[in-house]
C-alpha positions as CSV (number, residue, x, y, z in Angstrom):
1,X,-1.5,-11.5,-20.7
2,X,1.8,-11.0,-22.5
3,X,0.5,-10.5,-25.5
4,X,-2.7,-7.9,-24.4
5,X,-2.4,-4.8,-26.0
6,X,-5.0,-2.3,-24.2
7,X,-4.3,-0.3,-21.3
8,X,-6.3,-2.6,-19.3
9,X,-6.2,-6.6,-19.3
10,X,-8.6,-8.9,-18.5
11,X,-8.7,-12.7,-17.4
12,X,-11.6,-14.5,-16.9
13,X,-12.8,-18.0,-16.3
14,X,-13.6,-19.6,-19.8
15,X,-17.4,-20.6,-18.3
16,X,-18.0,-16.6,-17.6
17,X,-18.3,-17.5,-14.2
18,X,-18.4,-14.1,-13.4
19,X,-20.4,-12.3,-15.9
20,X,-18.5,-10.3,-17.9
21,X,-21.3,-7.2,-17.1
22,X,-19.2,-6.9,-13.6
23,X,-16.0,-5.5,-15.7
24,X,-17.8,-2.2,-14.8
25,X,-17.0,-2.9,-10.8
26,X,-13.4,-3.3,-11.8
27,X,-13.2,-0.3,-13.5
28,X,-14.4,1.5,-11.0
29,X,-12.5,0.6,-8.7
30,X,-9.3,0.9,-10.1
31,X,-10.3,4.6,-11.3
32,X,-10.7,5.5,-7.5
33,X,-8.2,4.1,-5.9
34,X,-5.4,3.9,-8.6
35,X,-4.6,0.6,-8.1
36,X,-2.9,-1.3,-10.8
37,X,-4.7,-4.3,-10.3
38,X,-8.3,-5.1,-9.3
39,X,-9.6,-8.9,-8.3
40,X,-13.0,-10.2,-8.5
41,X,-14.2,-11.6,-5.1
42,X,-16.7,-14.5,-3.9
43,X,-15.9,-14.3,-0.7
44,X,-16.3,-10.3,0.1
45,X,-20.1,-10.4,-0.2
46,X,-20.9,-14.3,-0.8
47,X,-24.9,-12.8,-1.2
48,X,-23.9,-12.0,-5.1
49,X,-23.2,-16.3,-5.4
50,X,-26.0,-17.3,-7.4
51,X,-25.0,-21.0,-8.0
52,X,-23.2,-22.2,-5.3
53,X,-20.4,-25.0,-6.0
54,X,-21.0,-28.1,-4.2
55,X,-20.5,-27.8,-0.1
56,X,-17.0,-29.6,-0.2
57,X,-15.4,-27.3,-2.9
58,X,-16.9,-24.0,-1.3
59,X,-15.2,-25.0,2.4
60,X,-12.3,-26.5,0.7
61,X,-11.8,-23.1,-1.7
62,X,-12.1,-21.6,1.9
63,X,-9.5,-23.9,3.9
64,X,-7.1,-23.0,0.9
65,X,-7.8,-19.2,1.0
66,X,-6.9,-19.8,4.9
67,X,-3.4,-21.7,3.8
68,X,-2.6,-19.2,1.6
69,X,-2.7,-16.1,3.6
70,X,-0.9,-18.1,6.3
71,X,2.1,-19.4,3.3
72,X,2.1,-16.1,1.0
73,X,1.3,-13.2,3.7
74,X,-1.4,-11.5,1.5
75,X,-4.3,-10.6,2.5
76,X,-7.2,-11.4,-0.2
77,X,-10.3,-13.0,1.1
78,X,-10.7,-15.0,-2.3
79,X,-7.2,-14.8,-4.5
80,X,-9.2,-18.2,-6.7
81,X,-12.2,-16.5,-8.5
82,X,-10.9,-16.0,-12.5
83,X,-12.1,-12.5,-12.5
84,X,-8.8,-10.0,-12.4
85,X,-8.1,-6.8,-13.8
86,X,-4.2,-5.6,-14.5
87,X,-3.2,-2.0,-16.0
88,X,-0.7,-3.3,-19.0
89,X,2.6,-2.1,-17.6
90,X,2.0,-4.4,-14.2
91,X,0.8,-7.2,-16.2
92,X,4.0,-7.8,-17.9
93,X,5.8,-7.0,-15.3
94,X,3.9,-9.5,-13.4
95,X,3.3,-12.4,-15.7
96,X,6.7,-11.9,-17.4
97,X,8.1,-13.4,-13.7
98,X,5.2,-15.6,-13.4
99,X,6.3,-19.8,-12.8
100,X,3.5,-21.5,-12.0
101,X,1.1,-23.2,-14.5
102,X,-1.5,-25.2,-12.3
103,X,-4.5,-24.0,-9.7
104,X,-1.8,-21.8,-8.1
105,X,-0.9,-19.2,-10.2
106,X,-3.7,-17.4,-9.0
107,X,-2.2,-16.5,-5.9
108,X,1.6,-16.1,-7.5
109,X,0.5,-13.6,-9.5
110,X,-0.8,-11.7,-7.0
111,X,2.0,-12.3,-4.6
112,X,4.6,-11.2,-7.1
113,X,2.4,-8.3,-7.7
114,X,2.9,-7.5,-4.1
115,X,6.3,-8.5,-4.3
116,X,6.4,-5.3,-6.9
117,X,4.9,-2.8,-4.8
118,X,1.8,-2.8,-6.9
119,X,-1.4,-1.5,-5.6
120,X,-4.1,-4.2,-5.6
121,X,-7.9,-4.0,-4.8
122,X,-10.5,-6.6,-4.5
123,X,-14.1,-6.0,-5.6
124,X,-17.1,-8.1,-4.8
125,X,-18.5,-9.6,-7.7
126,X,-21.3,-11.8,-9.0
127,X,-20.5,-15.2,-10.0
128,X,-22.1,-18.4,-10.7
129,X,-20.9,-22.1,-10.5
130,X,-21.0,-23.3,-13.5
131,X,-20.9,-27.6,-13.7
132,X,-18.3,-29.3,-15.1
133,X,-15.4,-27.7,-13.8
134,X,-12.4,-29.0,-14.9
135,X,-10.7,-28.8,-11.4
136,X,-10.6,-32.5,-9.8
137,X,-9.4,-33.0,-6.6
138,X,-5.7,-33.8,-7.4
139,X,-5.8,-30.6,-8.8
140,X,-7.0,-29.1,-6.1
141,X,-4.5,-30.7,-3.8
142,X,-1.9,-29.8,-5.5
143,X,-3.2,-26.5,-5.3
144,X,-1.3,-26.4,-1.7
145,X,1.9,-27.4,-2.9
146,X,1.7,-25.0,-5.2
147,X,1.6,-22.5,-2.4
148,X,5.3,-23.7,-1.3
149,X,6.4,-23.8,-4.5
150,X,6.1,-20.0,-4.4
151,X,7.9,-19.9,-1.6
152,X,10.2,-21.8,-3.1
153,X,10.4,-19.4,-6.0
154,X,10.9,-16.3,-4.0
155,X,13.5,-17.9,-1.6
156,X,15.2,-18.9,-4.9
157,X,14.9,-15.8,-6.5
158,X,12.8,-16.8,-9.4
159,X,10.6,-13.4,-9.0
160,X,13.7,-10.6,-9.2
């Protein structure tokens, strides 16, 4: 994200998850509002989930997405899906600060966004499991410590 050099940056989940056709939504959405950053989201309108993942990792992306609103204060329904949108002066602002390297990086780079004062919006997207993830449990777990370690960061100063 560093190293972007458009006016607009992109990540997305390697497996296109969520087709890159629902850029458009972003776009939009960012042009009306003004926010700096727009997020993709599962959970807004879970009708556009064509593949579902399996039962355990849906209600265990929800119990996180629970946790981390509790831990981090924001607000985001679905802070995990690899569909986000950042105008170039608040991504490197955002992932210049950024620590973590693991599942949770998601949500620090949205909490340091907020940290910022950066507007964010999140859009309902379409997206589609894709097998083979390469997200295994321990991963996942860790996931939730990665939630203090943010915390941690902030407490420490780590974000300034």
């Amino acid at each position: 994200m560093l190293e972007a050099k458009g006016e607009w940056s992109l990540f997305t989940d390697a497996d296109l998850s969520a087709p890159i056709e629902e850029l458009g939504k972003l776009l939009i959405a960012v042009d009306r509002s003004g926010a700096a950053v727009a997020i993709g989201s599962r959970a807004m309108d879970r009708s556009l989930v064509g593949v579902h993942q399996p039962i355990f990792r849906e209600y265990a992306g929800r119990f996180f997405n629970l946790v981390m609103r509790t831990i981090t204060g924001l607000q985001f329904k679905d802070t995990q899906c690899g569909f986000k949108l950042f105008r170039r002066d608040a991504a490197r602002a955002i992932f210049e600060r950024q620590q973590l390297e693991r599942f949770g990086f998601d949500a620090e780079v949205l909490f340091i966004g907020k940290l910022l004062g950066y507007e964010m919006v999140e859009i309902p997207v379409r997206w589609n499991d894709v097998a083979g993830s390469k997200v295994g449990t321990l991963a996942g777990l860790d996931g939730f410590l990665d939630l203090l370690r943010i915390r941690r960061n902030h407490w420490g100063g780590r974000y300034s």
